[in-house]
C-alpha atoms as a printed R data frame, in Angstrom:
    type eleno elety resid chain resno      x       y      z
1   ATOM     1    CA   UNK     A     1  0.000   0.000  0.000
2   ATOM     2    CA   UNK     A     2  1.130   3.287 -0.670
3   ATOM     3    CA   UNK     A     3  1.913   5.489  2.515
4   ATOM     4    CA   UNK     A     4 -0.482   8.178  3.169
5   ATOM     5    CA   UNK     A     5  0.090  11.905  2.347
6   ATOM     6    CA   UNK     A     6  1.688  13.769  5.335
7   ATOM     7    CA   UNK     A     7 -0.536  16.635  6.743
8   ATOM     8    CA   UNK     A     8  1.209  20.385  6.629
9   ATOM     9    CA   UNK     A     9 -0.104  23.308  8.741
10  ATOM    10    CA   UNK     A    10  1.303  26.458  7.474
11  ATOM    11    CA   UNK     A    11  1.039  29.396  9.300
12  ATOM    12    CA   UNK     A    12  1.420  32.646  7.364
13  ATOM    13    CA   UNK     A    13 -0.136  36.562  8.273
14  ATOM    14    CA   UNK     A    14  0.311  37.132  4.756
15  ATOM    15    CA   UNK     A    15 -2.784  35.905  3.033
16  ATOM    16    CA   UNK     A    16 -1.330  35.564 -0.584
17  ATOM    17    CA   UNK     A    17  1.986  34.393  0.395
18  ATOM    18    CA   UNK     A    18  0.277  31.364  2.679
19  ATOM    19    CA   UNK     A    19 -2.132  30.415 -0.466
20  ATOM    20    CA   UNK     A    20  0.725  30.213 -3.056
21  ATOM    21    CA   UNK     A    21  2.644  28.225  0.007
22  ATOM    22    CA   UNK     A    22 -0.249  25.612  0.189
23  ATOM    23    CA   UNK     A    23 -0.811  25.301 -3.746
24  ATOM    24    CA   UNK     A    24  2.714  24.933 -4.747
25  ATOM    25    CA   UNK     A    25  2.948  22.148 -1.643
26  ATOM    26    CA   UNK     A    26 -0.309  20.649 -1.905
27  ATOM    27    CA   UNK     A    27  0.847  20.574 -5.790
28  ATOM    28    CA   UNK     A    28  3.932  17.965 -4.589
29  ATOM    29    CA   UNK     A    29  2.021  15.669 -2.665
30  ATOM    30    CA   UNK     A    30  1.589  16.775  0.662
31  ATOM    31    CA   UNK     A    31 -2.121  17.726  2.343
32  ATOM    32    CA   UNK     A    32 -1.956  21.221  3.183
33  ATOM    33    CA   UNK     A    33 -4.092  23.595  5.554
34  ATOM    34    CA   UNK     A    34 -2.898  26.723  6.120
35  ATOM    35    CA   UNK     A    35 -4.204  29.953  8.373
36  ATOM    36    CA   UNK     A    36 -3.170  33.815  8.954
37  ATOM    37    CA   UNK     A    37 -3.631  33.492 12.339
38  ATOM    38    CA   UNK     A    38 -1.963  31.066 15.026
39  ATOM    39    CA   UNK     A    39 -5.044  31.004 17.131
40  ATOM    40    CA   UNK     A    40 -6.762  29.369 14.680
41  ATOM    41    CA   UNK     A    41 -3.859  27.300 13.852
42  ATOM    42    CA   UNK     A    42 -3.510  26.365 17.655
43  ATOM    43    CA   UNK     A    43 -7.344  25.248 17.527
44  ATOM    44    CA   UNK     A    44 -6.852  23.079 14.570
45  ATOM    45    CA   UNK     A    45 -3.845  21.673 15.897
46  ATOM    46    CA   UNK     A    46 -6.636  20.432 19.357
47  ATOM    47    CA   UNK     A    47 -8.817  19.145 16.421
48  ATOM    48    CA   UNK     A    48 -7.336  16.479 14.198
49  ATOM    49    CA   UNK     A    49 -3.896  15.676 13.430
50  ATOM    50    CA   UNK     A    50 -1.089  17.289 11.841
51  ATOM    51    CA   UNK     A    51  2.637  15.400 10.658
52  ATOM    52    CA   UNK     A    52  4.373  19.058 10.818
53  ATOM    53    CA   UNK     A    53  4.111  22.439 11.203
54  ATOM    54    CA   UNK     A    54  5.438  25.322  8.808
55  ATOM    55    CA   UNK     A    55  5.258  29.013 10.526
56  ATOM    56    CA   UNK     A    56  6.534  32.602 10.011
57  ATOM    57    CA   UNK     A    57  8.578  33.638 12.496
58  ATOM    58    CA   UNK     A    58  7.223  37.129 12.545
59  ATOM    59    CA   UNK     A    59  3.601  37.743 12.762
60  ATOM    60    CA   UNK     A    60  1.347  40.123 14.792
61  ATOM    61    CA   UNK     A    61 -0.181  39.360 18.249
62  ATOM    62    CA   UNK     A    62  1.556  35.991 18.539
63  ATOM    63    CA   UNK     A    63  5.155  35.295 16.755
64  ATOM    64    CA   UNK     A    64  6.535  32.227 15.341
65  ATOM    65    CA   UNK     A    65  8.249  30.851 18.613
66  ATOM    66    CA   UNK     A    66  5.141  31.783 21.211
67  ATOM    67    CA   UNK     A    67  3.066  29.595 18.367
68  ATOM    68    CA   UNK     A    68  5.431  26.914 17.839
69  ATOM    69    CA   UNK     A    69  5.931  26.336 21.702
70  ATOM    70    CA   UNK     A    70  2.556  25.711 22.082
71  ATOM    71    CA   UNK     A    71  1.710  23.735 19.065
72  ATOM    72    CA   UNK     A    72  4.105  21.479 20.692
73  ATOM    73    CA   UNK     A    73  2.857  21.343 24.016
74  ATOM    74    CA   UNK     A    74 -0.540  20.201 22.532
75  ATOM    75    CA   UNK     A    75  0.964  17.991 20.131
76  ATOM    76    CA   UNK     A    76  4.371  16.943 21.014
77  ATOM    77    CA   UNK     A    77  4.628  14.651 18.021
78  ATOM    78    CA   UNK     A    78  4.591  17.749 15.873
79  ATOM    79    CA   UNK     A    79  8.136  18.612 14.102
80  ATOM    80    CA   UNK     A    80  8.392  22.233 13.530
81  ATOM    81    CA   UNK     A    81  9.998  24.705 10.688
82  ATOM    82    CA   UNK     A    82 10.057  28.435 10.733
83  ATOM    83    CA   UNK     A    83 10.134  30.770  8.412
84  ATOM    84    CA   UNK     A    84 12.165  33.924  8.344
85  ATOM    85    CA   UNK     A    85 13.831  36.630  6.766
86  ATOM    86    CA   UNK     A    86 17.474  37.200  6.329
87  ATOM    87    CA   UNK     A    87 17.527  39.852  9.232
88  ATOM    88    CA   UNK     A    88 16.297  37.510 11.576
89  ATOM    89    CA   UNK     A    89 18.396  34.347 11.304
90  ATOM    90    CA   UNK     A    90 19.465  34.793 15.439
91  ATOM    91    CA   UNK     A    91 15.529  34.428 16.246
92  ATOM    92    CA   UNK     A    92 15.163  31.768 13.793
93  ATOM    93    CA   UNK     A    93 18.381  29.604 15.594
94  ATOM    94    CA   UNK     A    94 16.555  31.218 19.072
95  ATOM    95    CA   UNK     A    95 13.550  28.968 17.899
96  ATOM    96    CA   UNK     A    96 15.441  26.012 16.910
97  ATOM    97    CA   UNK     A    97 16.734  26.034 20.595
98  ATOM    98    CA   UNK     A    98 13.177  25.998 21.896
99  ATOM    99    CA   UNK     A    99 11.708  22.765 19.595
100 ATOM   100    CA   UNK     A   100 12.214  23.807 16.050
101 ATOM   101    CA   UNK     A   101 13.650  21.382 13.454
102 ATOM   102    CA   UNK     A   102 15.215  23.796 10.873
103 ATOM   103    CA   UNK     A   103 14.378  27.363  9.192
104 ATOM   104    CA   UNK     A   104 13.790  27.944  5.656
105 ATOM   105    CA   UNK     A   105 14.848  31.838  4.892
106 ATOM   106    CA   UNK     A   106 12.718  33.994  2.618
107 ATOM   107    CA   UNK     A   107 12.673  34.573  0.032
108 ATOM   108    CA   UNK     A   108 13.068  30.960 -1.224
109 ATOM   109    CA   UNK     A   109 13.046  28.936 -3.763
110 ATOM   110    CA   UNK     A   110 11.218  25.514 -3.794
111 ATOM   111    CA   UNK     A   111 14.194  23.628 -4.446
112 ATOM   112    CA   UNK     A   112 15.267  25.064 -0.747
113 ATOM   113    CA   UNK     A   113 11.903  24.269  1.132
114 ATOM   114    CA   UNK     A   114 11.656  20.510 -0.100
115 ATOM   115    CA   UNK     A   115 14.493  18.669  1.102
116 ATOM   116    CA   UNK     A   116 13.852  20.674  4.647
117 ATOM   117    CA   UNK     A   117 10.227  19.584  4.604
118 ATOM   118    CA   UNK     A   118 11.227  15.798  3.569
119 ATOM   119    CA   UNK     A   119 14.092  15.817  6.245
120 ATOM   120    CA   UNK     A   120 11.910  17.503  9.124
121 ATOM   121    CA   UNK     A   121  9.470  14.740  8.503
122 ATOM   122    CA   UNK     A   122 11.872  11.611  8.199
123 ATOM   123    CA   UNK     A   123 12.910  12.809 11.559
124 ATOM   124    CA   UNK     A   124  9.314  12.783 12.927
125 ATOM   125    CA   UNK     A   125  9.161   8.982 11.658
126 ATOM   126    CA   UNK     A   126 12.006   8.382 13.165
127 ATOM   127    CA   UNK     A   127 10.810  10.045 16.045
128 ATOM   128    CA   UNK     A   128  7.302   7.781 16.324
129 ATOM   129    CA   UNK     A   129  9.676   4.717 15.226
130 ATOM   130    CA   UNK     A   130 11.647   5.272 18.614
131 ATOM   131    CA   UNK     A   131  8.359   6.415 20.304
132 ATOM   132    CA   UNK     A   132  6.521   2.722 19.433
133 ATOM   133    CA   UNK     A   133  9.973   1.160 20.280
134 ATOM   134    CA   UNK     A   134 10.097   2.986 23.524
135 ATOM   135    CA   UNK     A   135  6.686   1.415 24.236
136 ATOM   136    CA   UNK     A   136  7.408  -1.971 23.903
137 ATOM   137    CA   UNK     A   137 10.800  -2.111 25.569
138 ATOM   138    CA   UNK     A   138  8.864  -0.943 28.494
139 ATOM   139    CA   UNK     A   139  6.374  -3.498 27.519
140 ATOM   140    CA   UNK     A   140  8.553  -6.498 27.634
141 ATOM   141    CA   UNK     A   141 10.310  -4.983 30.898
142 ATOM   142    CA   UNK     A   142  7.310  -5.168 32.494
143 ATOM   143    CA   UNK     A   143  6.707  -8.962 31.238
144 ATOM   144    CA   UNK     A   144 10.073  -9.601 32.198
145 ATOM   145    CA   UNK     A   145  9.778  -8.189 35.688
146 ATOM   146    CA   UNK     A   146  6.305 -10.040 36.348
147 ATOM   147    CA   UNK     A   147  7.916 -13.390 34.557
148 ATOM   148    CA   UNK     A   148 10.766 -12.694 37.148
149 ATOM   149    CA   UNK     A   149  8.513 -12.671 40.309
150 ATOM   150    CA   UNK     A   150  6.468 -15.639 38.969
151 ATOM   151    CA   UNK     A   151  9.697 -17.382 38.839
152 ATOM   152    CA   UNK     A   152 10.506 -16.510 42.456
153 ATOM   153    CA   UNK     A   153  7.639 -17.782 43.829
154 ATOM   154    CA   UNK     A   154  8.313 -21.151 41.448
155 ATOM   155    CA   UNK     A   155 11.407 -21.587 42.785
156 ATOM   156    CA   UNK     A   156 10.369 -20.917 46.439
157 ATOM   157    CA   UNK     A   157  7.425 -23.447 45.823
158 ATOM   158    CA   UNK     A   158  9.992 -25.649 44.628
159 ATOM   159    CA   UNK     A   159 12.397 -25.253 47.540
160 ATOM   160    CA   UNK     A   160 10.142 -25.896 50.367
161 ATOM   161    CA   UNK     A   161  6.692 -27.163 49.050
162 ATOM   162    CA   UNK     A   162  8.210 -30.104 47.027
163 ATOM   163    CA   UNK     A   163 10.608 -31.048 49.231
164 ATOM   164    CA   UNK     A   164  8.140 -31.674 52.090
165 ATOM   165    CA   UNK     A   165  6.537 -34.738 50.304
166 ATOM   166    CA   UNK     A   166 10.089 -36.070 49.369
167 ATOM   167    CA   UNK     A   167 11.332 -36.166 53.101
168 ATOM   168    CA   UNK     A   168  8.083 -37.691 54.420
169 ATOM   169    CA   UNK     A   169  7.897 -40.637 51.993
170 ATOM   170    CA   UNK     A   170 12.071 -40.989 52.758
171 ATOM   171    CA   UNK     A   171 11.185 -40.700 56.174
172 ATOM   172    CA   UNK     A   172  8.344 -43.349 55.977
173 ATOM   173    CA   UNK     A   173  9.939 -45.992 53.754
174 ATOM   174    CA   UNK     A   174 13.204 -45.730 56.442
175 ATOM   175    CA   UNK     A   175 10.485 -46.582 59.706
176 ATOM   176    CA   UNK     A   176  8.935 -49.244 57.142
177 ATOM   177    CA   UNK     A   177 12.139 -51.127 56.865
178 ATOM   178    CA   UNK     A   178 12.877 -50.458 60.968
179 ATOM   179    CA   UNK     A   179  9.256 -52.035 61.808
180 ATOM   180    CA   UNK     A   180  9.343 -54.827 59.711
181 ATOM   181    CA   UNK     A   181 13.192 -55.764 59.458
182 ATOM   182    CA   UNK     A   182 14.257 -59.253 59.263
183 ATOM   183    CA   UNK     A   183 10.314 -59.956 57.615
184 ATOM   184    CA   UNK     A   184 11.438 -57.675 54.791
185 ATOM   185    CA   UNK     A   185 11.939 -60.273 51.814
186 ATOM   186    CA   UNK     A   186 14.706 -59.747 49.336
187 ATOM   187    CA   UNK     A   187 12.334 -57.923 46.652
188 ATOM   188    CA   UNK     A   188 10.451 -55.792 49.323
189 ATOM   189    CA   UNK     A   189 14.147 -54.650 49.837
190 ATOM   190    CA   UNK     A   190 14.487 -53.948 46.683
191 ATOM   191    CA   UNK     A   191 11.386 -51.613 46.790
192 ATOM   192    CA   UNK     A   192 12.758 -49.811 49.274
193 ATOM   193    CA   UNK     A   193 15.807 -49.164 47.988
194 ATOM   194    CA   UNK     A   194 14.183 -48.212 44.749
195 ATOM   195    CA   UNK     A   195 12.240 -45.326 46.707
196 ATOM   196    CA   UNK     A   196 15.284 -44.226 48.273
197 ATOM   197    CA   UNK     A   197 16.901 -43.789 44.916
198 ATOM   198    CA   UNK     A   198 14.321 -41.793 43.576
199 ATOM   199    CA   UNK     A   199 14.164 -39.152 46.255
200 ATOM   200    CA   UNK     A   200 17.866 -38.674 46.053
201 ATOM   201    CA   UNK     A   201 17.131 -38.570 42.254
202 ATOM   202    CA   UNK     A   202 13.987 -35.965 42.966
203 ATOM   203    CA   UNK     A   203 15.973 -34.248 45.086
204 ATOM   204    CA   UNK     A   204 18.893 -33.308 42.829
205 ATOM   205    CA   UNK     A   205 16.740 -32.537 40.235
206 ATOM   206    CA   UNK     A   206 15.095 -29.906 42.248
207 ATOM   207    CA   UNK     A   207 19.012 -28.522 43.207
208 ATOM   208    CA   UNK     A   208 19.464 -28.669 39.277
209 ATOM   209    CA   UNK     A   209 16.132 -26.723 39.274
210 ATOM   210    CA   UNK     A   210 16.720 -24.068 41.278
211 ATOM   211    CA   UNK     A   211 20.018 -23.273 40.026
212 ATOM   212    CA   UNK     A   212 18.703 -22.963 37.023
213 ATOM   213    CA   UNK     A   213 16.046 -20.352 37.950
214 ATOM   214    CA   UNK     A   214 18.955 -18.613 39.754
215 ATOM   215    CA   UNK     A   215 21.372 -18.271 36.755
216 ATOM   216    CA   UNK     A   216 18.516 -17.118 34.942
217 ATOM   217    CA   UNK     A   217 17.160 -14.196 37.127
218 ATOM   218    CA   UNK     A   218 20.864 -13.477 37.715
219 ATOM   219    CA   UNK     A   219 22.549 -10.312 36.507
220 ATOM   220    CA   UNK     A   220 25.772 -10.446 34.798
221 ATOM   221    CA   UNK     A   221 28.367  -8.202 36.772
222 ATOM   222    CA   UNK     A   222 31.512  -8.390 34.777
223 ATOM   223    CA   UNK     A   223 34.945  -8.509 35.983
224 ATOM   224    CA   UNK     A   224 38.125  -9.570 34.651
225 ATOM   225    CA   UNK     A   225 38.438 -13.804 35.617
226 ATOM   226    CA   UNK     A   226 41.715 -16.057 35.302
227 ATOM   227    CA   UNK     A   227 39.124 -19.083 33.725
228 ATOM   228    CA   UNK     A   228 42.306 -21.014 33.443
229 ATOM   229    CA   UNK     A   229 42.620 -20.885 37.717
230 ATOM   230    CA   UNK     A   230 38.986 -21.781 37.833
231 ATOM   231    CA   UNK     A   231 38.898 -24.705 35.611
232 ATOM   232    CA   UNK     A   232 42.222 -26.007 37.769
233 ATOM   233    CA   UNK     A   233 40.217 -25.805 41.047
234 ATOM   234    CA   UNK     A   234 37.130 -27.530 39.832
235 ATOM   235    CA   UNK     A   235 39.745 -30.158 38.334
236 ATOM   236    CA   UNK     A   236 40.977 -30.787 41.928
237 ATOM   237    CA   UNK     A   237 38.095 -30.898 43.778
238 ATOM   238    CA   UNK     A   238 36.801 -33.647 40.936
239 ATOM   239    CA   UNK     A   239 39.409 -35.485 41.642
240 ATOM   240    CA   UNK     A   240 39.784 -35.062 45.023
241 ATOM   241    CA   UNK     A   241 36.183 -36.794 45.293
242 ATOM   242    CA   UNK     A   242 37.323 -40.158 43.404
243 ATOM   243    CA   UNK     A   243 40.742 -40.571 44.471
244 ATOM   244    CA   UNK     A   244 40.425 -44.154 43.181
245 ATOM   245    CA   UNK     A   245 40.087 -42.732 39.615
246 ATOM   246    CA   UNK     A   246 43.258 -42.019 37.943
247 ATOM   247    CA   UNK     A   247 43.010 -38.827 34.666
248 ATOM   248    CA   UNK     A   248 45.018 -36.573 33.058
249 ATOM   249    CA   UNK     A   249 44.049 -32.903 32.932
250 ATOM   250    CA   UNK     A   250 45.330 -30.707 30.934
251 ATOM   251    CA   UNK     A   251 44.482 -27.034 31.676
252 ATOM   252    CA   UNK     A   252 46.680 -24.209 29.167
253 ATOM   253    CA   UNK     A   253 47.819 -21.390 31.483
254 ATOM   254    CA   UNK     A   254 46.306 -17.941 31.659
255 ATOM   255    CA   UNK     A   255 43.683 -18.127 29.975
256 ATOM   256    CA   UNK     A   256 41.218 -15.117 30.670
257 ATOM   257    CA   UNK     A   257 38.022 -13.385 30.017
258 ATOM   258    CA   UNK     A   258 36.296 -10.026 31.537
259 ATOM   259    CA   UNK     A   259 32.612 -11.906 32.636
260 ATOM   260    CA   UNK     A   260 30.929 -12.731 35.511
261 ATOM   261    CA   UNK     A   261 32.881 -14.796 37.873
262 ATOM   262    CA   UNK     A   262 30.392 -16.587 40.003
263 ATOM   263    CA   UNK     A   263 27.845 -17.408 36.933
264 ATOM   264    CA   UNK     A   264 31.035 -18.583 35.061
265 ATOM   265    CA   UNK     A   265 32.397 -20.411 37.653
266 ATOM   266    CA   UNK     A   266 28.488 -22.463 37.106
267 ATOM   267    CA   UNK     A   267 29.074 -23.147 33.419
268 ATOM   268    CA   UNK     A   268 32.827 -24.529 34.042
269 ATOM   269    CA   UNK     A   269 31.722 -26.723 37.213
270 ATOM   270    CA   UNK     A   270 28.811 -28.206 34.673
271 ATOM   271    CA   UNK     A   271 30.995 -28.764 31.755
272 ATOM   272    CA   UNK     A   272 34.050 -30.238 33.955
273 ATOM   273    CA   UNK     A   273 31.350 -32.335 36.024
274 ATOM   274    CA   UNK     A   274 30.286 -33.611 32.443
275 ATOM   275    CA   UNK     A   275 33.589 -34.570 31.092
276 ATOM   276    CA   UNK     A   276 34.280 -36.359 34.522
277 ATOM   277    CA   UNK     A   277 30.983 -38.211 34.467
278 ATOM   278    CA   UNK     A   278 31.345 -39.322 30.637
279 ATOM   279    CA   UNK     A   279 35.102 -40.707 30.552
280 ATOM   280    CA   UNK     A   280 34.155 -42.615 33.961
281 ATOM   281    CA   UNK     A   281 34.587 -45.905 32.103
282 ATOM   282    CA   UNK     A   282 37.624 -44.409 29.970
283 ATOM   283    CA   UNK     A   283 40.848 -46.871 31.183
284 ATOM   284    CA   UNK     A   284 43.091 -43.438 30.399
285 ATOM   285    CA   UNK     A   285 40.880 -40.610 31.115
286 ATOM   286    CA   UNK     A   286 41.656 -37.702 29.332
287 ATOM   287    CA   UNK     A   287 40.306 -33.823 30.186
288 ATOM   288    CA   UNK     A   288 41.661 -30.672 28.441
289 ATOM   289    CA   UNK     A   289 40.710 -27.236 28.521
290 ATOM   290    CA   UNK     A   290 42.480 -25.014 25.971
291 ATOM   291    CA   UNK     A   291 41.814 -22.165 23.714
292 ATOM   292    CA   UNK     A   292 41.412 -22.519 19.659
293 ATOM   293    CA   UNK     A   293 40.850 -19.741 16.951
294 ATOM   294    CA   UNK     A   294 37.768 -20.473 15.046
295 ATOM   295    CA   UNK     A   295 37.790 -20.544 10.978
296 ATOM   296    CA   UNK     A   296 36.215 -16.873 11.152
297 ATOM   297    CA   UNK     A   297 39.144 -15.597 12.768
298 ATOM   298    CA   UNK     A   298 37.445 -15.524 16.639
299 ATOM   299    CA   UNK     A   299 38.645 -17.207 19.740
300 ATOM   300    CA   UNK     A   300 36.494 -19.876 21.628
301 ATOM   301    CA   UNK     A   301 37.596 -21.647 24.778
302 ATOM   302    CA   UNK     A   302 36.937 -25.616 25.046
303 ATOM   303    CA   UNK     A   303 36.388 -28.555 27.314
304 ATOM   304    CA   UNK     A   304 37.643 -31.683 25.703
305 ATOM   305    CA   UNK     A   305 37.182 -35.011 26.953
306 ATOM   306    CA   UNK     A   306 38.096 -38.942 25.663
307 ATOM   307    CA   UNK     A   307 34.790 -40.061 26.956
308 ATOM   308    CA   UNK     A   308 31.472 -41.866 26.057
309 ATOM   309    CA   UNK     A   309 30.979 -38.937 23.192
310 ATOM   310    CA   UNK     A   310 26.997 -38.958 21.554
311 ATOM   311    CA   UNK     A   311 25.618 -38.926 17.856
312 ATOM   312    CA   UNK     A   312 26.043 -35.755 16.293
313 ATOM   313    CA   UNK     A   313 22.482 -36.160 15.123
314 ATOM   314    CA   UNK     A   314 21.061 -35.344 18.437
315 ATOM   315    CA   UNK     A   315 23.064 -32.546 18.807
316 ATOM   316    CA   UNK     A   316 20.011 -30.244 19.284
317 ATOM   317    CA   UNK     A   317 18.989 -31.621 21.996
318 ATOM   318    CA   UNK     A   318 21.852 -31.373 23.902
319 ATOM   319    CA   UNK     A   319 20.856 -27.968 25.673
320 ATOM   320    CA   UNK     A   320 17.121 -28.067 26.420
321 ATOM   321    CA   UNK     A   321 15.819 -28.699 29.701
322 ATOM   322    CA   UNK     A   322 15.474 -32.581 31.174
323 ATOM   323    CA   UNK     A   323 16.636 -33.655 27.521
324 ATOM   324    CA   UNK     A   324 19.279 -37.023 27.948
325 ATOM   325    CA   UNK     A   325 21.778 -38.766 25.381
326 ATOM   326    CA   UNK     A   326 22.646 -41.720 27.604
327 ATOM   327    CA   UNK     A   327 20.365 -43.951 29.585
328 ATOM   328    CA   UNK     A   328 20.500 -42.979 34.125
329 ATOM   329    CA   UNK     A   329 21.904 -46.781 34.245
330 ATOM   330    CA   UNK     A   330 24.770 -45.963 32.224
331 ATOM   331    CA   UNK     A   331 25.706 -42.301 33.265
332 ATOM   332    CA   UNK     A   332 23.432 -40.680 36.054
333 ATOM   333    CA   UNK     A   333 21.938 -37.019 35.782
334 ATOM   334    CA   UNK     A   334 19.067 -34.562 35.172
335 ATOM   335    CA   UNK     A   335 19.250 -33.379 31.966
336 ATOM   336    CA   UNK     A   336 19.555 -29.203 33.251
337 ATOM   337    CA   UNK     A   337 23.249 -28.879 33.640
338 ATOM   338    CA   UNK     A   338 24.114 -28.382 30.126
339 ATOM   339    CA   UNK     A   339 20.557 -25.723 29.750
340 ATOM   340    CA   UNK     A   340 22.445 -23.666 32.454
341 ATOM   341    CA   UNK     A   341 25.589 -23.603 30.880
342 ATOM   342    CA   UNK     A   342 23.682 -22.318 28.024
343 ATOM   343    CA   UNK     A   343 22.000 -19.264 29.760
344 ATOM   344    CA   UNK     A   344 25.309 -18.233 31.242
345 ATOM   345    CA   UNK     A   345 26.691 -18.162 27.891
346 ATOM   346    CA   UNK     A   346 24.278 -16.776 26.123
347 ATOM   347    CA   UNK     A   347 23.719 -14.193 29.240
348 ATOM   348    CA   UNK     A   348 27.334 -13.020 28.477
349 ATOM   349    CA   UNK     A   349 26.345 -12.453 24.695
350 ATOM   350    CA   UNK     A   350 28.365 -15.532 23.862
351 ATOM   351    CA   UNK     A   351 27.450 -18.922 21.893
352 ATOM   352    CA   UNK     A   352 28.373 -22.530 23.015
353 ATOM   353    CA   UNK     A   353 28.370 -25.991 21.002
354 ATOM   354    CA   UNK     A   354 29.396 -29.053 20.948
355 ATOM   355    CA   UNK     A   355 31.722 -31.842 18.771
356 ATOM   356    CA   UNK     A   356 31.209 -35.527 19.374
357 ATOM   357    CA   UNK     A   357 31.267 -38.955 17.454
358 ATOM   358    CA   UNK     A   358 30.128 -41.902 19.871
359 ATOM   359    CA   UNK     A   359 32.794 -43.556 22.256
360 ATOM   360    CA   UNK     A   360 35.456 -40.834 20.948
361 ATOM   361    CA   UNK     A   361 34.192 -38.225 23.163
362 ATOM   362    CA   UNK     A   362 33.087 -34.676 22.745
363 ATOM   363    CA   UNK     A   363 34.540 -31.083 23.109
364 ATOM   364    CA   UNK     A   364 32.096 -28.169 24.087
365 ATOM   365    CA   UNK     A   365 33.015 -24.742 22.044
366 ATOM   366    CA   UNK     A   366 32.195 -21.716 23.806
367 ATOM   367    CA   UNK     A   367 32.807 -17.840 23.464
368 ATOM   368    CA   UNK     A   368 32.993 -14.943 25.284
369 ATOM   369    CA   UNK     A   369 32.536 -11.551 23.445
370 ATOM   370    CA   UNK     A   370 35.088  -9.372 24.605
371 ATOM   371    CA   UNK     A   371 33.770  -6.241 26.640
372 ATOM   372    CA   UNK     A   372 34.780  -2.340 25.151
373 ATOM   373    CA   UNK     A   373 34.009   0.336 26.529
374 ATOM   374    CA   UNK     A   374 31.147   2.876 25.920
């Protein structure tokens, strides 16, 4: 569809100079109404819409500014031009000050007034543009801020309200196999144990949970990090917890980023926890952390590991919520570690994903935009 005409008030005292104004105008496409006096043009202006106004600067009883001030006041989507004579360019820069959008001097040609009138009112579009923008970003703020305390009282819910259920059937399958005891068979044990499982399973799925709503509602507060120290502690303390297991890590030195040091410190502990978990059955386990530059000339940090690896097919999986490669039996988890490593990324402006082939292990990618500033 073809865009509508813009609307012109002109505002002239001098009756035969406004109707050539409005002819020659109307004559190019725009809709023109034009009066000698401002009052009237201040009443039209209340009455129906107008894209921009065109006024002398001098006129009798009320000048160019006065009207222009208040045209503006009613209509503050109004863009404004004034019109003046060579002896008045100070008053006509005096009224761009105050609201106006340029000055055409007299006398002019139409060749002058044109490109002013097409410039004053691509800057009104842009104007309305920003306007509607403005609108939703406060829109969507509001969304997000309402989103943010629905997921407070989720995870709060969560916390203490699912919990309860979980320690009372933990609590009544334990006094079930005190009362009964020796009269327990061999598959009633089994039962039992079963339960048991399951609540420690329910329960670190809510931890996974609520971590998750954390990292999400979480702000990003950047600061310079040594990632290379942080991936060497988590390294440790894995180990430390399986002494029995024997790996090799391999973290490159100094390695650092300006991001947020506790959310990042999440992402690492989930990816390191990963490669741990998935070269578990690995005779020679094998963990690196390193730095590569990418084919378009960028820099992405990576966790490589020697483990179990997945099918590259189900690669799009890998980061949603509660979604699984490998069966509990074989390799035990929730399936929300990997969707928090992918907020925290993507939280930092970054991107994150993965290389794998079955039984040859994977390596996660992941980048971290660097930070200039303003």
């Amino acid at each position: 569809m073809p865009a509508s005409p813009e609307h012109l008030l002109i505002v002239d005292d001098e009756a035969p100079h406004l109707k050539a104004l409005c002819e020659t105008l109307s004559a190019h496409g725009y809709v023109t109404t034009g009066f000698t006096s401002p009052q009237e043009a201040l009443a039209a202006i209340r009455s129906r819409p107008f894209d921009l106004v065109l006024t002398d600067l001098m006129m009798p009883g009320m000048d160019g500014i006065a009207f222009l001030r208040t045209a503006m006041e009613i209509n503050p989507c109004l863009v404004g031009v004034v019109m003046t004579g060579h002896g008045t360019i100070d008053t006509a820069v005096a009224a761009m000050k105050l609201g106006a959008l340029d000055y055409i001097l007299k006398p002019f040609k139409l060749s002058a007034i044109l490109p002013v009138l097409a410039r004053a009112l691509i800057v009104r579009r842009l104007r309305l543009e920003n306007e509607v923008l403005q609108h939703r970003l406060e829109s969507r703020t509001r969304e997000l801020e309402a989103a943010n305390k629905e997921l407070e009282s989720f995870s709060y819910s969560v916390s203490h309200d699912l919990r309860a259920p979980l320690r009372s059937i933990d609590g009544f399958a334990h006094a079930l196999v005190e009362d009964l005891g020796d009269k327990l068979g061999p598959q009633q044990r089994t039962y039992t144990e079963y339960i048991h499982s399951c609540i420690l399973r329910m329960n670190a799925l809510i931890d996974d949970l609520l971590r998750l709503a954390r990292t999400t509602r979480s702000e990003v507060h950047r600061a310079p990090v040594d990632i290379s120290s942080i991936v060497s502690e988590i390294a440790g303390r894995l180990q430390a917890g399986d002494e029995q297991r024997q790996a090799e890590w391999l973290v490159a030195p100094g390695l650092t980023a300006v991001a947020d040091p506790g959310l990042l410190h999440v992402a690492l502990e989930n990816l390191l926890s990963n490669a741990w978990k998935y070269t578990a059955k690995v005779p020679s386990a094998r963990i690196e952390f390193g730095s590569e530059l990418q084919t378009d000339g960028a820099s992405a940090f990576f966790i490589r590991d020697n483990g179990a690896g997945f099918d590259m097919k189900y690669a799009g999986k890998l980061f949603g919520t509660f979604q699984r490669l490998h069966a509990d039996r074989d390799f035990p988890g929730t399936g929300v570690g990997l969707a928090t490593v992918q907020r925290v990324i993507h939280k930092h402006g970054g991107r994150i994903w993965a290389q794998a082939a079955p039984n040859e292990g994977a390596t996660f990618y992941f980048t971290l935009p660097p930070v200039t500033d303003a």
